[in-house]
GUPA-509303 format. One record per atom (N, C-alpha, C, O): x, y, z; residue in three letters. Coordinates in steps of 0.001 Angstrom, whole numbers, plus 500000, padded with zeros to 6 digits. Atoms other than C-alpha are relative to their C-alpha. Example, Ala and Ser with C-alpha at 12.3 -4.5 7.8 and 13.67 -1.06 7.14 Angstrom:
2
500890498810500000ALA;512300495500507800ALA;500900501200500000ALA;501936501181500665ALA;499180498810499940SER;513670498940507140SER;499230501090500730SER;499739502198500899SER;
% end
This chain:
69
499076499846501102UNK;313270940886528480UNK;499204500104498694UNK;498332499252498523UNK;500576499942501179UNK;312099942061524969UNK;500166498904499105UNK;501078498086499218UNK;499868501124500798UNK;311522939816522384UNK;501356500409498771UNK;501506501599498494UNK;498757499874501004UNK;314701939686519729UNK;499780498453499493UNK;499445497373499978UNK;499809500799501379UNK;315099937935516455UNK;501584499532500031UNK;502014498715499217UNK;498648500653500299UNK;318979937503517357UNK;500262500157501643UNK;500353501234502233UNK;499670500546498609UNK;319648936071520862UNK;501556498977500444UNK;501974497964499884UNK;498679500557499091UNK;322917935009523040UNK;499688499417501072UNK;499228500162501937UNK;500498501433498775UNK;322185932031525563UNK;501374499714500360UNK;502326499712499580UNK;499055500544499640UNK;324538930890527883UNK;499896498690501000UNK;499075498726501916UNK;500535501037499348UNK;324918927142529311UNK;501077499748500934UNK;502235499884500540UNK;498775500322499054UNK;326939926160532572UNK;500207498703500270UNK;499209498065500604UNK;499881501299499676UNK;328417922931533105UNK;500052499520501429UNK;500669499989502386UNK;500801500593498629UNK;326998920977535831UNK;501188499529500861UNK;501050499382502075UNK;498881500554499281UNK;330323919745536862UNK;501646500980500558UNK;502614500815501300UNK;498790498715498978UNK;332529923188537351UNK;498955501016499011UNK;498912501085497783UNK;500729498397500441UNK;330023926480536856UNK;500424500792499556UNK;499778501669498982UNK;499410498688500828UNK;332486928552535711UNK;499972499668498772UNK;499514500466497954UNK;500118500135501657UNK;332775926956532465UNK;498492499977499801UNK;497551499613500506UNK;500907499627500360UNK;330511928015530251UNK;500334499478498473UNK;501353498978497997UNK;499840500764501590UNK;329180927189526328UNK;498660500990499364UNK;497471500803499619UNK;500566499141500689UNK;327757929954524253UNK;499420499694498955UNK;500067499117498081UNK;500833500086501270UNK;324822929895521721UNK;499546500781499819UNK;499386501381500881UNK;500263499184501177UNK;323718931983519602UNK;498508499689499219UNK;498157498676498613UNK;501917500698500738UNK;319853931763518243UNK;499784501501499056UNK;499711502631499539UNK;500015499336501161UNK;319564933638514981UNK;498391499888498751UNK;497894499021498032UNK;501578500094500976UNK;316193934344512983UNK;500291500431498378UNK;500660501532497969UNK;499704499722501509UNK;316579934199509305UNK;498297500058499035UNK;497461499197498762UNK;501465499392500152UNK;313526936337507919UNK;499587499224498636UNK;498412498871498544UNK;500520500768500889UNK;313679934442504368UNK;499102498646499794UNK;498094498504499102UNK;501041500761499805UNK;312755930923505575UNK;499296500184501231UNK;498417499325501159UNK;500895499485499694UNK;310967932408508533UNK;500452498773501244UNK;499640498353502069UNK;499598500706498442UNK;312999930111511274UNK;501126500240500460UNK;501980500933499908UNK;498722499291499527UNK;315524930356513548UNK;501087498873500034UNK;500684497731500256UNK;498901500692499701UNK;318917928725513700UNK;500933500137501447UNK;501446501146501932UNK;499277500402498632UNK;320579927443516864UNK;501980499452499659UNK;502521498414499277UNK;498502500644499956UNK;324465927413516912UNK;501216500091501239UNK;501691501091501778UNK;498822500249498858UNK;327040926369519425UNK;501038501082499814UNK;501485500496498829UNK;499033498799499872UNK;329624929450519430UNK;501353499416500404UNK;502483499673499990UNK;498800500327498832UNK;331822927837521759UNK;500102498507500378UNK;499109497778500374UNK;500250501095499362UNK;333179924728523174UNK;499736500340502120UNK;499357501480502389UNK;500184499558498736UNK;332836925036527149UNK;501713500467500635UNK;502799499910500798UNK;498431499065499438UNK;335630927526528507UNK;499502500835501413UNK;498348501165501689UNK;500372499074499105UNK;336007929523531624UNK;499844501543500121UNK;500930502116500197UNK;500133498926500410UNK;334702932892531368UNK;498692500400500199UNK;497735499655500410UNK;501508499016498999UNK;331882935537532488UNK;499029499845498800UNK;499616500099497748UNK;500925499497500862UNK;328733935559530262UNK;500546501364499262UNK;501342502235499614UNK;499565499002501087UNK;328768937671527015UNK;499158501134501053UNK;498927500701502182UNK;500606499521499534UNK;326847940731528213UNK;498166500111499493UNK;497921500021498290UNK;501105500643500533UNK;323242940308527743UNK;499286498999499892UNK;498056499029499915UNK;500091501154499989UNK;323378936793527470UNK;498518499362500986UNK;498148499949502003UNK;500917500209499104UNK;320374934850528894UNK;500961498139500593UNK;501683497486499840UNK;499646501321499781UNK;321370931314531071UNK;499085498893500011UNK;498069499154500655UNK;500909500793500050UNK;319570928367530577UNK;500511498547500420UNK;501678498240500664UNK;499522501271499418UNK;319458924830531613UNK;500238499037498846UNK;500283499275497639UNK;499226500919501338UNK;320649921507529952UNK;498493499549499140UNK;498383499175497972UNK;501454500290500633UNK;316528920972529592UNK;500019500953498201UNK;500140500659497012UNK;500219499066501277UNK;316141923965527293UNK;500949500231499225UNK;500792500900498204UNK;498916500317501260UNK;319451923305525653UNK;499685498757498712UNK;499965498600497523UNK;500531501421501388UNK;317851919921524055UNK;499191500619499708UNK;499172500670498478UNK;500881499947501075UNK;314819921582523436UNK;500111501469499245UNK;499019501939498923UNK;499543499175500973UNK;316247924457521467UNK;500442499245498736UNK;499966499759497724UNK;499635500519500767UNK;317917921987519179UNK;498812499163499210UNK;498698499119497985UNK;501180500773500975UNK;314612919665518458UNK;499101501229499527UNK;498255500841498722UNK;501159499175500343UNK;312474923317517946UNK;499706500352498858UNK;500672500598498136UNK;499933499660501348UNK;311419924105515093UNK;498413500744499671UNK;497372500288500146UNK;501061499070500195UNK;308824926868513765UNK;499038499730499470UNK;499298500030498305UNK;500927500060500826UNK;305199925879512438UNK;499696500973499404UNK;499690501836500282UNK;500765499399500759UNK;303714928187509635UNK;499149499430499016UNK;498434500154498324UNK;
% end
């Protein structure tokens, strides 16, 4: 997958797979990091298209990441 500055993640809940909880990872070129936002609460429904899935691991560490320069 190419690299992108504006990314769609999708997370499945461990307790019924169909629901799902959409984020959104957004690069804002002024301060030169990216923002992580929840889209969604968890609903049932197919991935956006594109979307990448990830686990509940790389859901916490999206939220602590943060860009050195």
């Amino acid at each position: 997958m190419p690299e992108k500055h504006d990314r769609i993640m999708f997370y499945r809940r461990p307790s019924n797979p169909k629901e799902i909880k959409v984020i959104h990872r957004i690069y804002n070129p002024y301060t030169k990091e990216f923002s992580t936002k929840v889209e969604s609460n968890f609903h049932v429904a197919e991935p956006p298209d594109g979307a990448v899935e990830i686990s509940e691991f790389h859901l916490q560490q999206l939220f602590k990441m943060r860009d050195k320069y």
